[in-house]
NUKOLTI-588334 format. One record per atom (N, C-alpha, C, CB): residue number from 0; residue in one letter; atom name; x negated, y negated, z negated. Coordinates in pm, 1 decimal, decimal comma. Glycine has a CB too. Example, Ala and Ser with C-alpha at 12.3 -4.5 7.8 and 13.67 -1.06 7.14 Angstrom:
vexmar=0	vokol=A	vopa=N	X=-1319,0	Y=569,0	Z=-780,0
vexmar=0	vokol=A	vopa=CA	X=-1230,0	Y=450,0	Z=-780,0
vexmar=0	vokol=A	vopa=C	X=-1320,0	Y=330,0	Z=-780,0
vexmar=0	vokol=A	vopa=CB	X=-1130,8	Y=447,3	Z=-904,6
vexmar=1	vokol=S	vopa=N	X=-1285,0	Y=225,0	Z=-708,0
vexmar=1	vokol=S	vopa=CA	X=-1367,0	Y=106,0	Z=-714,0
vexmar=1	vokol=S	vopa=C	X=-1290,0	Y=-3,0	Z=-787,0
vexmar=1	vokol=S	vopa=CB	X=-1408,4	Y=59,8	Z=-572,5
***
This chain:
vexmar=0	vokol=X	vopa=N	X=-28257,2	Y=-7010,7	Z=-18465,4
vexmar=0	vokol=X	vopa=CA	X=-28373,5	Y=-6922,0	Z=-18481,2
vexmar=0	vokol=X	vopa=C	X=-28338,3	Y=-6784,2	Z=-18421,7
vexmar=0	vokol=X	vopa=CB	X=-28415,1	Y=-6909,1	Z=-18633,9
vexmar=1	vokol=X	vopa=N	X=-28400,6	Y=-6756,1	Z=-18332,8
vexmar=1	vokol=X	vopa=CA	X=-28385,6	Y=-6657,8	Z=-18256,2
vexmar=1	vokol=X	vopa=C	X=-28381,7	Y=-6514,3	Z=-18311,6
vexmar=1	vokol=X	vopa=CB	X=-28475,1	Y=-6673,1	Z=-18172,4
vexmar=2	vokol=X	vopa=N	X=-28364,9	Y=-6387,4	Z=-18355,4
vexmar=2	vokol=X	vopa=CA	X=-28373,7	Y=-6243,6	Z=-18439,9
vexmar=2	vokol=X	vopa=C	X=-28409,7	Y=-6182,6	Z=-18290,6
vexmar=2	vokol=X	vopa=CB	X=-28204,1	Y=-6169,5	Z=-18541,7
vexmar=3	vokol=X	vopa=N	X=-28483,2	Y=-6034,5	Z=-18338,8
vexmar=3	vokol=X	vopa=CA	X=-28447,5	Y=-5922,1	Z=-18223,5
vexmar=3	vokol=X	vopa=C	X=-28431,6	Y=-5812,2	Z=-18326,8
vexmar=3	vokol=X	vopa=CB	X=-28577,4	Y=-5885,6	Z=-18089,6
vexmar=4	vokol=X	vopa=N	X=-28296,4	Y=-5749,5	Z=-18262,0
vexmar=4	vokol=X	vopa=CA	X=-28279,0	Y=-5657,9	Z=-18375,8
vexmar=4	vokol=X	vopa=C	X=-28308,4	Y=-5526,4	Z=-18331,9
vexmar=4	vokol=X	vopa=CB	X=-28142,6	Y=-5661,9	Z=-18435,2
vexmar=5	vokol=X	vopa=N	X=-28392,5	Y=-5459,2	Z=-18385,3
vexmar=5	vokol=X	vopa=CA	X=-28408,7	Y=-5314,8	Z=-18333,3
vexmar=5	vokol=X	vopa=C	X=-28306,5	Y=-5258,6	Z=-18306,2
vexmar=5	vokol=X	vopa=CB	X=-28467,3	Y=-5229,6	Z=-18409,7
vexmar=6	vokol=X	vopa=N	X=-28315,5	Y=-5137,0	Z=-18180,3
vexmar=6	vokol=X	vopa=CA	X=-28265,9	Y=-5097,4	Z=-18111,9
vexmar=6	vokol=X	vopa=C	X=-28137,7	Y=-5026,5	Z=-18160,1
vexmar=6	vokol=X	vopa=CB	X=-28346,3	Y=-5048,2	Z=-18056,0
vexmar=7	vokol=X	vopa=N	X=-28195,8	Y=-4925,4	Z=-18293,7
vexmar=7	vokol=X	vopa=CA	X=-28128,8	Y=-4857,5	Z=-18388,6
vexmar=7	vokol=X	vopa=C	X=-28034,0	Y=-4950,1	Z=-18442,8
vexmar=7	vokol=X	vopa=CB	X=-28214,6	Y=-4800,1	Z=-18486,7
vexmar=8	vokol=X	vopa=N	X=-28039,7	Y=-5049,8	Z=-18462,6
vexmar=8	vokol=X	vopa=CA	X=-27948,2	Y=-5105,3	Z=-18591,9
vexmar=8	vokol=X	vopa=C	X=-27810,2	Y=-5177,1	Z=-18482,2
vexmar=8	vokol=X	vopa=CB	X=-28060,4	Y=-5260,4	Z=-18718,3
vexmar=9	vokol=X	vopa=N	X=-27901,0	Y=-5211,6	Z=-18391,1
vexmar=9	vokol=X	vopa=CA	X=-27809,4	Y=-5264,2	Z=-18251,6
vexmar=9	vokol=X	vopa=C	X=-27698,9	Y=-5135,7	Z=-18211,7
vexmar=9	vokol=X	vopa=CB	X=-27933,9	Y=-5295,1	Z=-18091,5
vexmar=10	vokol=X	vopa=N	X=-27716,3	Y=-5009,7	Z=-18184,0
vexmar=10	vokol=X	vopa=CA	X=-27661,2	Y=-4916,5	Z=-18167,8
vexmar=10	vokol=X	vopa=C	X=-27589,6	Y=-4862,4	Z=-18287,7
vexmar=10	vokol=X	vopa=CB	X=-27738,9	Y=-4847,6	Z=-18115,4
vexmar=11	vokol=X	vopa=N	X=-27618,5	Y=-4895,1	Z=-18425,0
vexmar=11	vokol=X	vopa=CA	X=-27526,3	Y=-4886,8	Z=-18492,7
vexmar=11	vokol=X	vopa=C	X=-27417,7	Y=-4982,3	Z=-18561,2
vexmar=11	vokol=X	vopa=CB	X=-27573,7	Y=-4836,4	Z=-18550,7
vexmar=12	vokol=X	vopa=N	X=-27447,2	Y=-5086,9	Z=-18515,2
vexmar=12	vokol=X	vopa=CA	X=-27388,9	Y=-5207,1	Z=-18519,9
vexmar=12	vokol=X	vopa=C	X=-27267,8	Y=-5186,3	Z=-18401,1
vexmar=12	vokol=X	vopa=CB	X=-27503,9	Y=-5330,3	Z=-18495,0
vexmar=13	vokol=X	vopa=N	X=-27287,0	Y=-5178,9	Z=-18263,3
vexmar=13	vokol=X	vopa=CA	X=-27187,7	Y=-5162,6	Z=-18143,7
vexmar=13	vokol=X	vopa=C	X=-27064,2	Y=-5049,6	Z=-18200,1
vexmar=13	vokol=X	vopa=CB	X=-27282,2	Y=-5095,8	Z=-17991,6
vexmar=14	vokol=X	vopa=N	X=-27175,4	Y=-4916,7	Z=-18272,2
vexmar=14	vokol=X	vopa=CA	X=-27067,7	Y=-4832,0	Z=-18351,6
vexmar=14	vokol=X	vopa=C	X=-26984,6	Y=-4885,6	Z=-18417,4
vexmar=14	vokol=X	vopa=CB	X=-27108,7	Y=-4752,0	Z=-18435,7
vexmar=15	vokol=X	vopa=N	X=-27008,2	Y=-4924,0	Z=-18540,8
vexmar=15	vokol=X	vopa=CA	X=-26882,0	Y=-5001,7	Z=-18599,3
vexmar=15	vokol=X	vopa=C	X=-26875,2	Y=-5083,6	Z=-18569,5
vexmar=15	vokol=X	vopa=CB	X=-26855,4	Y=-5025,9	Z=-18705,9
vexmar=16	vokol=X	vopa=N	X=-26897,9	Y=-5180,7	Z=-18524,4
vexmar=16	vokol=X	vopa=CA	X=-26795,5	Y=-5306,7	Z=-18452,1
vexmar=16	vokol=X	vopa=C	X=-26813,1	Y=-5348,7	Z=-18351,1
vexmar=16	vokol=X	vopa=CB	X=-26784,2	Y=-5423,3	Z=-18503,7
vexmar=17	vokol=X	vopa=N	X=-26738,0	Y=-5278,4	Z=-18229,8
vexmar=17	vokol=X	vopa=CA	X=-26780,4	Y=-5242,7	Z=-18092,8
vexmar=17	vokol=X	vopa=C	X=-26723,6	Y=-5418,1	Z=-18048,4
vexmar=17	vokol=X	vopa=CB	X=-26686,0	Y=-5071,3	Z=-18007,4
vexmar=18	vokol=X	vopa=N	X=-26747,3	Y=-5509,4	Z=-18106,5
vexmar=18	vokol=X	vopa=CA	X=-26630,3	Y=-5641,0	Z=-18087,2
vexmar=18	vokol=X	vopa=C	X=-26767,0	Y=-5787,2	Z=-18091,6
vexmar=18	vokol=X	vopa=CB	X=-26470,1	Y=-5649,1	Z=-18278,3
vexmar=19	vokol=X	vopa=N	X=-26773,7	Y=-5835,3	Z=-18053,5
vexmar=19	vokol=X	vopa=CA	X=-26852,8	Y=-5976,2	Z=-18070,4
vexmar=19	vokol=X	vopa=C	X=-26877,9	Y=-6029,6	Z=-18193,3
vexmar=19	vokol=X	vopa=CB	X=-26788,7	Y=-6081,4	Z=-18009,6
vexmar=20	vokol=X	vopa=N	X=-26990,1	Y=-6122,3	Z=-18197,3
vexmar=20	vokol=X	vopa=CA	X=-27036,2	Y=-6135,8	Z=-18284,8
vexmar=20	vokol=X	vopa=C	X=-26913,8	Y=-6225,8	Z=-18298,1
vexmar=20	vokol=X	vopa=CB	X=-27173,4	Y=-6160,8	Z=-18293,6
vexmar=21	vokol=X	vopa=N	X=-26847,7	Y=-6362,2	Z=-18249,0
vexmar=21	vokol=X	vopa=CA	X=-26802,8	Y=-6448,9	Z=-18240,7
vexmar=21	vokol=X	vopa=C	X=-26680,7	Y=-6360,1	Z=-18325,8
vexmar=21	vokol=X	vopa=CB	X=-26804,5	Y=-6518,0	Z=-18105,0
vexmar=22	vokol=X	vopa=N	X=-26632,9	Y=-6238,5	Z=-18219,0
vexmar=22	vokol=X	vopa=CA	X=-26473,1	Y=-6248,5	Z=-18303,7
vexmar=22	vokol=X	vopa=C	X=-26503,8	Y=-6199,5	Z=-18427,5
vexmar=22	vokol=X	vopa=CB	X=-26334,4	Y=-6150,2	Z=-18241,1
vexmar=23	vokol=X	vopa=N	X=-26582,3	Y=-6119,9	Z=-18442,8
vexmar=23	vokol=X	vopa=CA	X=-26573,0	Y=-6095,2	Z=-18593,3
vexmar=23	vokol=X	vopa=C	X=-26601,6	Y=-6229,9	Z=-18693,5
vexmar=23	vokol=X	vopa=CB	X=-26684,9	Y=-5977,8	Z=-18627,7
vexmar=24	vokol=X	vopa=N	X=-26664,8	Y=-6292,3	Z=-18651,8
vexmar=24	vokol=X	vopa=CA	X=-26660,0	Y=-6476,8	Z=-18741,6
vexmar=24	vokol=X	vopa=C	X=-26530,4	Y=-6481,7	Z=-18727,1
vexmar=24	vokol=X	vopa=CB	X=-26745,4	Y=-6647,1	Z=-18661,3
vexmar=25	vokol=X	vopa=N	X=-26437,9	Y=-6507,3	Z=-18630,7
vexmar=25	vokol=X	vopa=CA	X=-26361,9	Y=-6510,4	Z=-18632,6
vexmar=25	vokol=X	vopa=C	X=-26233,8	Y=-6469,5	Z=-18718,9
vexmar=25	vokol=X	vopa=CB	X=-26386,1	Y=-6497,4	Z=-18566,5
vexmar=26	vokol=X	vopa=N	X=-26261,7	Y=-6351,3	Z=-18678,2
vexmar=26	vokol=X	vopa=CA	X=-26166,0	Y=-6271,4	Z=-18791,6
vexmar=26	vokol=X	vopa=C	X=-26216,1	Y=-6248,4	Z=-18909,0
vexmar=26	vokol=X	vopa=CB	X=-26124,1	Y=-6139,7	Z=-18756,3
vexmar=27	vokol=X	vopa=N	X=-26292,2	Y=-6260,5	Z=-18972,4
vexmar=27	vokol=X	vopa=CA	X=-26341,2	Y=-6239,9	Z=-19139,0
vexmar=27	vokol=X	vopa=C	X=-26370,7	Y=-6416,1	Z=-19195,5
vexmar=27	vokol=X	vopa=CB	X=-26531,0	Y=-6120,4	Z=-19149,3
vexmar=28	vokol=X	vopa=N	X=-26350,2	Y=-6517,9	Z=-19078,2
vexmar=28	vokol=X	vopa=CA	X=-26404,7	Y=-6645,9	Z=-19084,6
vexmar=28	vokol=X	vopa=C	X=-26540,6	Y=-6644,2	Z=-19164,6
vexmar=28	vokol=X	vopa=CB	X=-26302,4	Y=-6739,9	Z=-19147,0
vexmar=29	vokol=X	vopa=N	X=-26679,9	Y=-6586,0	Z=-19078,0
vexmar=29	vokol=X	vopa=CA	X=-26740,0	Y=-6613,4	Z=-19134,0
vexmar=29	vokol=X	vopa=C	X=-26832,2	Y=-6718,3	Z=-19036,8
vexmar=29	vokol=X	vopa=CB	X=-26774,0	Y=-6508,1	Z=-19196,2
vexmar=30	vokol=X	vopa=N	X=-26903,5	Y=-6829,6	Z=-19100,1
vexmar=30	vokol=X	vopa=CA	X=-26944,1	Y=-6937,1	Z=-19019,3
vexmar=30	vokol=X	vopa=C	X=-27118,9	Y=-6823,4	Z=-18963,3
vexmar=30	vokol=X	vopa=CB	X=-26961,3	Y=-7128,7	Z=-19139,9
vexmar=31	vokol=X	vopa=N	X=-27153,7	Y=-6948,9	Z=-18850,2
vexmar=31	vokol=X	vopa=CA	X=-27260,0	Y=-6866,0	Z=-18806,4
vexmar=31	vokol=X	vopa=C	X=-27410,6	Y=-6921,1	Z=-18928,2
vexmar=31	vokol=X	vopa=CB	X=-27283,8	Y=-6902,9	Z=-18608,8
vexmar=32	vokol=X	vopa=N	X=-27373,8	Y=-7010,6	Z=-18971,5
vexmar=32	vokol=X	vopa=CA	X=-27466,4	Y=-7014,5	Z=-19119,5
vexmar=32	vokol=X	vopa=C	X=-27485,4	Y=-6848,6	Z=-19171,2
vexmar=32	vokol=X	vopa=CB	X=-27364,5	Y=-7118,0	Z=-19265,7
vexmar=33	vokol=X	vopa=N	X=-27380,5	Y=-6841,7	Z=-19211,9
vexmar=33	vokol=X	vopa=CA	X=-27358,6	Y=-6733,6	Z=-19359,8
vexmar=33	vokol=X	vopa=C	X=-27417,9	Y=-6601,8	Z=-19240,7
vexmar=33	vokol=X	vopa=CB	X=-27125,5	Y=-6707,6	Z=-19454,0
vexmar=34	vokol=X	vopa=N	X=-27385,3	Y=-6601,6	Z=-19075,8
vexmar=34	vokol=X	vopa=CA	X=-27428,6	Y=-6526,7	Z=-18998,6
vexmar=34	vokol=X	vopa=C	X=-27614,2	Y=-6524,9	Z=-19027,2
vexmar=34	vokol=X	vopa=CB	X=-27366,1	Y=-6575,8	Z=-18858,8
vexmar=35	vokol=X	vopa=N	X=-27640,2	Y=-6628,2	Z=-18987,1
vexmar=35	vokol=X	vopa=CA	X=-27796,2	Y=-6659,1	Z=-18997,1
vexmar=35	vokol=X	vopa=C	X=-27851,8	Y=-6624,4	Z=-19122,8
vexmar=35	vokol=X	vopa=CB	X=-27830,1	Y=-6806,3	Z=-18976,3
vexmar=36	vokol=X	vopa=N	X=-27770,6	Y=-6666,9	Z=-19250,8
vexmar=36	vokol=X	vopa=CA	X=-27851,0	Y=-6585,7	Z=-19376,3
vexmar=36	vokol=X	vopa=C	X=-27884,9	Y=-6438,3	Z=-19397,7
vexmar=36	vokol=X	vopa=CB	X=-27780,5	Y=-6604,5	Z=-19489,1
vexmar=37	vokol=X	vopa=N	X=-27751,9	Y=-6402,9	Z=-19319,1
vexmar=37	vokol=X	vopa=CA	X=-27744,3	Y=-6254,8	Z=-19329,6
vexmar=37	vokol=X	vopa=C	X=-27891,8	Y=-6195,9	Z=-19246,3
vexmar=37	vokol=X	vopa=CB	X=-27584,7	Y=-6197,3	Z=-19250,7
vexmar=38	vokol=X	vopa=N	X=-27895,6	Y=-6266,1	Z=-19142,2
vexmar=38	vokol=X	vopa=CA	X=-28021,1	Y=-6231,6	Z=-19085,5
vexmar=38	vokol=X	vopa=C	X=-28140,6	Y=-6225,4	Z=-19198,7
vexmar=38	vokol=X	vopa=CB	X=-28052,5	Y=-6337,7	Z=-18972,7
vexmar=39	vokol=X	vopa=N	X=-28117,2	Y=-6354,7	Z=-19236,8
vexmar=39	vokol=X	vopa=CA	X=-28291,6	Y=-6368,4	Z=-19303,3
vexmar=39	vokol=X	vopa=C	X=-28278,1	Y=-6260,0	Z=-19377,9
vexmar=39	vokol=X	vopa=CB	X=-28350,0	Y=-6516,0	Z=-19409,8
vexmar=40	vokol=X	vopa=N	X=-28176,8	Y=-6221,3	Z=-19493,3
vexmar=40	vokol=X	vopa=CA	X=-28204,3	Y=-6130,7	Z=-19515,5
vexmar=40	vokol=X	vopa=C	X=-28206,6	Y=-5991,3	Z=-19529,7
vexmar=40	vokol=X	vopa=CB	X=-28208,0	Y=-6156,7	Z=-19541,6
vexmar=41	vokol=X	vopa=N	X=-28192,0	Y=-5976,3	Z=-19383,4
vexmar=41	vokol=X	vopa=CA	X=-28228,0	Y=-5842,5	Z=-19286,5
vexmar=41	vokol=X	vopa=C	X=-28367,5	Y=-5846,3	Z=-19275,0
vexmar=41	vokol=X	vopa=CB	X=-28162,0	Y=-5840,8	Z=-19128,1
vexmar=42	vokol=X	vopa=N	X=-28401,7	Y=-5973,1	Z=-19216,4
vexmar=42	vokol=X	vopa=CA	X=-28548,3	Y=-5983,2	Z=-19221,3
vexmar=42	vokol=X	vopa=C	X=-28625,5	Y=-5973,4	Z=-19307,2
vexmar=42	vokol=X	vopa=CB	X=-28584,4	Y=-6065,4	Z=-19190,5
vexmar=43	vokol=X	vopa=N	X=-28580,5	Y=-6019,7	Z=-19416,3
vexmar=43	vokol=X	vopa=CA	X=-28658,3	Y=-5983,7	Z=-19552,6
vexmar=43	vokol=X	vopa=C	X=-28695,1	Y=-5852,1	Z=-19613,5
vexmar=43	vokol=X	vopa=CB	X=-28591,0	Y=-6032,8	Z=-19648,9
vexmar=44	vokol=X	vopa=N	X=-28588,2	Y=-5790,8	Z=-19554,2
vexmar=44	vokol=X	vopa=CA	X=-28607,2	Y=-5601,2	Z=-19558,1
vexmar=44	vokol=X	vopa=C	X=-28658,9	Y=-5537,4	Z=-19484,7
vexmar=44	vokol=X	vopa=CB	X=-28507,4	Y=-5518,8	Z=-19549,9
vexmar=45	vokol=X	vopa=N	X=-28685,8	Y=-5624,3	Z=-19362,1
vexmar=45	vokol=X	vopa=CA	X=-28804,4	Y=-5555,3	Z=-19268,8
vexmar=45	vokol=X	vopa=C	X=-28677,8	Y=-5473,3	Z=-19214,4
vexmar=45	vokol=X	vopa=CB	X=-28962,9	Y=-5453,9	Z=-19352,7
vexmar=46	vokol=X	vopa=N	X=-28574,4	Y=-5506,2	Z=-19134,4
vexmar=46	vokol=X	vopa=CA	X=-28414,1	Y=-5426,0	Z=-19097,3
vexmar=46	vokol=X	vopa=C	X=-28450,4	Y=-5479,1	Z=-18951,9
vexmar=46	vokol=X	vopa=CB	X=-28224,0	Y=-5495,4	Z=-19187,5
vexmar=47	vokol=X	vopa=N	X=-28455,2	Y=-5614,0	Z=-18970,7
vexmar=47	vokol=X	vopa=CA	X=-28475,0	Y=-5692,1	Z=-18825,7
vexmar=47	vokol=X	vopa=C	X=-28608,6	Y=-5734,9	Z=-18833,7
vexmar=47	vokol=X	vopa=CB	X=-28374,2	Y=-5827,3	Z=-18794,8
vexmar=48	vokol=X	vopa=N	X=-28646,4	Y=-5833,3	Z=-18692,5
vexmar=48	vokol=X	vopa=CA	X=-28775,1	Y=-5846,6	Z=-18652,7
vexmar=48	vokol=X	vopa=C	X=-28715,3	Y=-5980,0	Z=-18585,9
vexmar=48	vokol=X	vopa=CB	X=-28854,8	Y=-5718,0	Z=-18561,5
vexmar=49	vokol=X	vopa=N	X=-28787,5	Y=-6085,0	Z=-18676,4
vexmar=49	vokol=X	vopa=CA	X=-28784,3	Y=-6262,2	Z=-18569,0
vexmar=49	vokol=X	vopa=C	X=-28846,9	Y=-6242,2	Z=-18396,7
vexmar=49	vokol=X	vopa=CB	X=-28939,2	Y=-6415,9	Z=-18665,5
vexmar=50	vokol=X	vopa=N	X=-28769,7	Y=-6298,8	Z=-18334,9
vexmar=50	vokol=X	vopa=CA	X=-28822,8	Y=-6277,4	Z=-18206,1
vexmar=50	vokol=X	vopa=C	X=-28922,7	Y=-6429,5	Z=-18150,4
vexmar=50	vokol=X	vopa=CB	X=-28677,8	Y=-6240,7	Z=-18103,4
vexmar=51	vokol=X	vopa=N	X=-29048,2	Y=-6339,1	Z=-18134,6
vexmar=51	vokol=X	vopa=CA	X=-29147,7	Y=-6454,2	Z=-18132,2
vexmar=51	vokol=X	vopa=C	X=-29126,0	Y=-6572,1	Z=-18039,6
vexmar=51	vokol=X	vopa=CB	X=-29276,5	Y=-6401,8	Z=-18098,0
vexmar=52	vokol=X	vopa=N	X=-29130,4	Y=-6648,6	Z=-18049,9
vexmar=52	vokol=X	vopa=CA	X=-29093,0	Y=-6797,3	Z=-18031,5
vexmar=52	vokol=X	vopa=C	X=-29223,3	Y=-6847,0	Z=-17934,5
vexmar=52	vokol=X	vopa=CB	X=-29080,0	Y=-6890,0	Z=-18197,2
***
């Protein structure tokens, strides 16, 4: 399921973790599930925006 994350949160996201999404799974082992929940609920806060399909 696709996200678009506003611009802001993208630019503060690169701030602290100027590193891939992948390595940070990596290094905290988090699966891209527990990645995707985190989304929904970003989305649920109205943080992110589903990218229309």
């Amino acid at each position: 399921m696709p996200f678009q994350i506003s611009s802001s949160i993208q630019s503060i996201s690169r701030y602290f973790m100027p590193v891939s999404r992948r390595d940070v799974s990596i290094e905290v082992g988090v699966s891209d599930v527990t990645v995707g929940h985190y989304l929904e609920c970003l989305a649920d806060m109205g943080l992110v925006q589903k990218a229309a399909e």
